[in-house]
Phi, psi and omega in degrees: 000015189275006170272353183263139168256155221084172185270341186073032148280162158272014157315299136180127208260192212304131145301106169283166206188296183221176184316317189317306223287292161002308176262005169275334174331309165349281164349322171215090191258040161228021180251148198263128165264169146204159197266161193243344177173161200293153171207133183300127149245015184296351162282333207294325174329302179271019172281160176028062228044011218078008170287333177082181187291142190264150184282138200272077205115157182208178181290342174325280174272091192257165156323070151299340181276220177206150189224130170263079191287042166009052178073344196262181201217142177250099196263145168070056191263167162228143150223112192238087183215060193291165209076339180255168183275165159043091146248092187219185148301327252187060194315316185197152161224181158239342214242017297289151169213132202204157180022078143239150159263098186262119176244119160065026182271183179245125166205130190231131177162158183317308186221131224205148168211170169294288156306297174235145131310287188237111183273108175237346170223204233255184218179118166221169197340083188262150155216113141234170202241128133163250206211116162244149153233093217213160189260354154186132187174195228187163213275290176279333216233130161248332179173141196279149182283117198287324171290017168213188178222109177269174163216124152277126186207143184044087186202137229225139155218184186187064158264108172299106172265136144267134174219151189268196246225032180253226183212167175095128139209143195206133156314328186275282196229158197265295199246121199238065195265351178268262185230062181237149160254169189233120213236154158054013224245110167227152150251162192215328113023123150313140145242114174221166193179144168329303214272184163251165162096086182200130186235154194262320175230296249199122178284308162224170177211121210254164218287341191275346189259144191236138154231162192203132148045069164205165159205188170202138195241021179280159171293175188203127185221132196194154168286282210213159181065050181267133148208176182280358212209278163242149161277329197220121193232129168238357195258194163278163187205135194203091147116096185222164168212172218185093193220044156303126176282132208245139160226111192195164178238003151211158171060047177237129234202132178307295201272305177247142165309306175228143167235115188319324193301319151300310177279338187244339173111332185292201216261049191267126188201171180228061177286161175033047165274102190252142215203115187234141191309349194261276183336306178280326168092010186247156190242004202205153165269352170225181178252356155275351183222167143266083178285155178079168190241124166280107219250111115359118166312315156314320166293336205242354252193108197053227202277341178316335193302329217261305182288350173227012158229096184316053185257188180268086152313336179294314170235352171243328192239135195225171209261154181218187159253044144219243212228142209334160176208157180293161190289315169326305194290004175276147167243328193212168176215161173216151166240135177221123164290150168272345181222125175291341185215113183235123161317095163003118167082018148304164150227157163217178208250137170236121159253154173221131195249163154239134179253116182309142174301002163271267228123016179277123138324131195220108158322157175203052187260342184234040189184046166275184166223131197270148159236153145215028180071192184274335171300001172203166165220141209212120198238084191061040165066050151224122173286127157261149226214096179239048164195145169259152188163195178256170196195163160223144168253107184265081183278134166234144165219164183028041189060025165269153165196141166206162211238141154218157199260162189208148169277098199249141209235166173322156163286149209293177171215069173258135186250125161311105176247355153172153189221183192189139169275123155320331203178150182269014180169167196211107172348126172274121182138315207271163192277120162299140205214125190221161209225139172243143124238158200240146190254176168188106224243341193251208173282169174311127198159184216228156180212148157277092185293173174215143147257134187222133136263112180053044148105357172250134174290134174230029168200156160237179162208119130006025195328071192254143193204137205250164175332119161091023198205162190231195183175130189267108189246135204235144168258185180170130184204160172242133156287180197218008181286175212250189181313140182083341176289135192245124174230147191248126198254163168238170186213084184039067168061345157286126180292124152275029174095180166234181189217153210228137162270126198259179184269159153286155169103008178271335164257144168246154180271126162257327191208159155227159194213115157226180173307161183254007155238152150220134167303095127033068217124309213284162114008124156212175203227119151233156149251172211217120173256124166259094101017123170234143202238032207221160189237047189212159144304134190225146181251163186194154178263131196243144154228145204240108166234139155241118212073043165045052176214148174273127156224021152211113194238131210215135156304128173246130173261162205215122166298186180290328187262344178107140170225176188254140170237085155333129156230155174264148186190173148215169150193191226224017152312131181286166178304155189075017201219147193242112188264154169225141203279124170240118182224113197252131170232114212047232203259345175295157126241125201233136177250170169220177152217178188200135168300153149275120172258182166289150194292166166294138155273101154279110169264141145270102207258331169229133191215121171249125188213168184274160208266323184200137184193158218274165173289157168119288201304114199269164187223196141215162173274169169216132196228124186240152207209115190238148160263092137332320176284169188285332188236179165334118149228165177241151189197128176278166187232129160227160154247160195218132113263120183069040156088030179237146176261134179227345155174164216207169183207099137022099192216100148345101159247135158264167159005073139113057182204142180254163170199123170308126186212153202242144188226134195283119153250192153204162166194146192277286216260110215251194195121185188261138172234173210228117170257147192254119136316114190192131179255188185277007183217015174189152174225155192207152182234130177224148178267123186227153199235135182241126182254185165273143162322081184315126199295151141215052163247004160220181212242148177256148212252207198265331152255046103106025153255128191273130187087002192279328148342297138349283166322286178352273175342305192264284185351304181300306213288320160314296220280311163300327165287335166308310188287335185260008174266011184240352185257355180278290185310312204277000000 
């Protein structure tokens, strides 16, 4: 153990690090660990021939000291040791284990668990994930030492149990016949097995044995004594739920297969047991009584959960808007508004998440518990906004809190500033289609448009428009009056006029023109020539089918004069294959066809850039771009440093044709920077060295130093007037 640091008291014991170190435990198996930070076991695969990692203790010898996860995690373990017995992390213990994360392990053997094999001390806030295959075990657990008394208590598994054609398989615990309680406790986890006794949290639970305030919600599939909860029950069970899909060909029950308690007479019992019939696939809560109570999803499920399951919401259980979960298992909580800022007499939206101790997420938005000062009030994660001012809104569930602040500003003022009918009739069948827009001069908030025909509304639209902004609201309705009925329409009360139901056949089909290629995927564009027999605007219904399949079916309005209508599309036809374009307006229909070809390709086939440029100094790339592909395409050309777009261009190609396009860079700060070229189907990396900016406020002299000339100059100019002022004296 000298590889370890600590003494392996508990004062202070062995520091764990990496997996080898894990597996020196053996070595003392009286000695105190703790995990010191999460460790990869994903090598344990290739161990020992392939056995994988050895479990640390058996019943000879078991694990007496105690282990500490500090919260950290052991990911990707293997024991791969089928045929043998006391197969876990953890062959047998005496000892406690506690606050570790067994994440994503494997574990094969007779008798097998994740955690423990033969469970002799106490299991407190355990989680593990992944797979066993054993002929008896249990998710954390194969079974308790009948000579003590343990407890699991705030421990969680989503362990896939396989099990073979014996008995005891458990979500939890396989065989729980001795002296354990099971307190605080869920799986989540498959349980299926050959065999009987297979359970949902617990495969069997013997008369000396408790559960309290757990569930479990994996399917459970077994030949007989199948339950959502236990397979087989003698002990007592109190505040439990069950929502597991039940599979057996006897004795199978939503919450227990069999409860002793009913056929024998022992102390086997269910209080506050809940179970519901759609899930569970069951009619019963057993298969000898209808023990437990059967609950409706709606009952179990958000704040209803508190009026239809008698459990302690007050200290073990807390409520989410899906379906209860222990108070424990929250770890965090976070709030997000949907709008940070709201208009007076508004609402906005709160979600508030939970993150679980697996790390799995649960919305609680409509059934936290909110503070928010006196300016708004927030009711099932809807805010009102009745005063203006700032505010912080604080949602708590289980003693998690998070706080976000919300703005609350004048009211909004959206307005109708003009609307418009598409069109002066309309086809009987097709939808009538009108367009508004609305303004908004005050604060931020939503107004409820109306469309009205001959005074009934027959559209709403939603209007949300923030301070100061405006926005294009498009209605739509079929009238359902017959050839000839006129109806006068509106937009909150501004008249658009009226509109007439016209017959089919007032549009006609003259022409349809699509490409004679499309790209396999890609986009494409057609038109549609319409005829009108009408001296008015007439909207009629156009359908687009290709390969005698619909895929566009879009109102059209067609003037008095005929109108051409652009439509859109793709498809996912392979290349080489002849689609053919179908477009029906009433009983006409006009066909086309077209190849599918390859989609367009952008090749960077070149890129010329200078080589060194001063900082500061803007330069371009020259960039050449070939289309390969079969057809037409538009594609941006960008550069990029370190995944930053720093310019970009649009670029047109037809079918097996190129073009040179020059792209602007700069950088301030010189060194070499490295740019990524790149369309949407190719990329090139070019280099350019950014220098410093060259002085010219001075003349470089014959060594090549700037201003020493200079110097020069004016030296000489001195040393002559000095000599003719002394030839002057003399």
């Amino acid at each position: 153990m000298d590889d370890l640091d600590g003494e392996g008291t508990t004062e202070n014991p062995y520091k764990i690090t990496e997996v080898d170190e894990l597996q020196l435990m053996n070595e003392d198996l009286s000695a105190h660990y703790v995990l010191e930070e999460d460790i990869g076991a994903s090598e344990t695969e290739t161990w020992n021939g392939g056995a994988g990692f050895e479990p640390i203790g058996d019943r000879d010898s078991p694990f007496s000291g105690s282990f500490d996860g500090q919260d950290h995690a052991i990911e990707d373990l293997t024991i791969n040791r089928a045929g043998e017995d006391d197969i876990a992390l953890f062959g047998a213990t005496t000892g406690p284990v506690e606050s570790v994360y067994i994440e994503d392990a494997f574990v094969s053997g007779d008798r097998a668990a994740v955690v423990v094999s033969y469970l002799g001390g106490d299991l407190r806030s355990v989680y593990a994930s992944g797979e066993i295959e054993t002929e008896r075990g249990g998710g954390l657990v194969r079974t308790d030492d009948r000579d003590l008394e343990n407890t699991i208590e705030r421990s969680g598994s989503d362990v896939a149990v396989r099990g073979g054609d014996t008995r005891g398989f458990g979500g939890i615990i396989g065989n729980g016949q001795g002296n354990i309680e099971i307190l605080n406790s869920y799986a989540t986890g498959e349980v299926e097995a050959e065999g009987r006794q297979v359970g949902g949290l617990v495969g069997t639970l013997g008369s000396n044995s408790a559960i309290r305030n757990s569930y479990a919600t994996g399917s459970v599939t077994g030949d007989r004594e199948v339950g959502g909860l236990v397979g087989n029950n003698e002990g007592p069970v109190t505040d439990v739920f069950a929502l597991g899909t039940i599979r057996g060909n006897s004795e199978t029950g939503a919450l227990a297969g069999v409860n002793q308690g009913d056929r024998s007479g022992t102390d086997g019992s269910i209080t506050n047991g809940y179970w519901n019939a759609a899930l569970s696939n069951q009619n019963v809560g057993d298969s000898n009584d209808d023990v437990g109570t059967s609950i409706r999803t709606n009952e179990i499920t958000g704040s209803d959960a508190t009026d239809n399951l008698d459990i302690d919401f007050d200290n073990f259980w807390t409520l989410t808007d899906d379906y209860p979960v222990l108070e424990w298992q929250v770890q965090d909580l976070s709030i997000a508004l949907d709008d940070s800022t709201v208009g007076e007499g508004q609402q906005t939206g709160v979600t508030v998440t939970l993150t679980l101790d697996d790390g799995s997420t649960v919305t609680a938005s409509e059934v936290a518990d909110y503070d928010a000062g006196g300016i708004v009030d927030v009711d099932a994660g809807v805010v009102d906004a009745n005063q203006q001012g700032t505010t912080e809104i604080t949602a708590t569930v289980a003693d998690q809190s998070d706080s976000a602040e919300l703005e609350v500003v004048e009211p909004p003022n959206i307005e109708l500033e003009e609307s418009d009918l598409d069109a002066d009739a309309v086809v009987e069948g097709s939808p009538l289609t009108a367009t508004a827009t609305y303004e908004n001069d005050g604060g931020p908030g939503s107004h409820t448009a109306e469309l009205t025909a001959n005074g009934e509304v027959v559209d709403t639209q939603t209007v949300s428009l923030e301070a100061d902004a405006e926005t294009d609201v498009d209605f739509e309705w079929t009238p359902d009056g017959p050839v000839g009925t006129e109806y006068d329409v509106s937009v909150d009360g501004a008249d658009l006029g009226s509109v007439a139901v016209v017959e089919p056949g007032t549009i006609s089909l003259a022409d349809i023109s699509v490409p004679e290629e499309v790209g396999s995927g890609e986009p494409y564009e057609f038109t549609v020539d319409l005829e009108n027999a009408a001296d008015e605007t007439v909207i009629d219904t156009v359908e687009y089918e290709l390969e005698s399949q619909t895929a566009i079916t879009e109102p059209v309005a067609v003037d008095s004069d005929g109108s051409t209508a652009t439509l859109g599309y793709e498809t996912d036809v392979d290349t080489g294959l002849t689609v053919v374009h179908a477009v029906t307006v009433d009983d006409e229909t006009l066909e086309a066809t077209s190849q599918v070809t390859e989609p367009p390709l952008f090749d960077v086939t070149d890129v010329e850039s200078p080589e060194d440029v001063e900082s500061g100094d803007e330069f371009d790339l020259s960039v050449t771009v070939e289309n390969t592909g079969g057809v037409e395409g538009t594609q941006s050309v960008t550069v990029s440093d370190n995944d930053s777009e720093i310019a970009t261009e649009e670029l047109t190609l037809e079918a097996d044709s190129s073009e040179t396009i020059s792209l602007a860079v700069s950088e301030d700060a010189t060194g070499e920077y490295e740019y990524t070229v790149a369309t949407d189907d190719d990329e090139t990396d070019v280099t350019v060295t950014v220098s410093e900016e060259a002085d010219d406020d001075g003349a470089d002299d014959s060594d090549g130093l700037p201003g020493f000339g200079a110097v020069v100059a004016v030296g000489a100019l001195a040393v002559a007037v000095a000599v003719a002022t002394l030839r002057r004296r003399n």
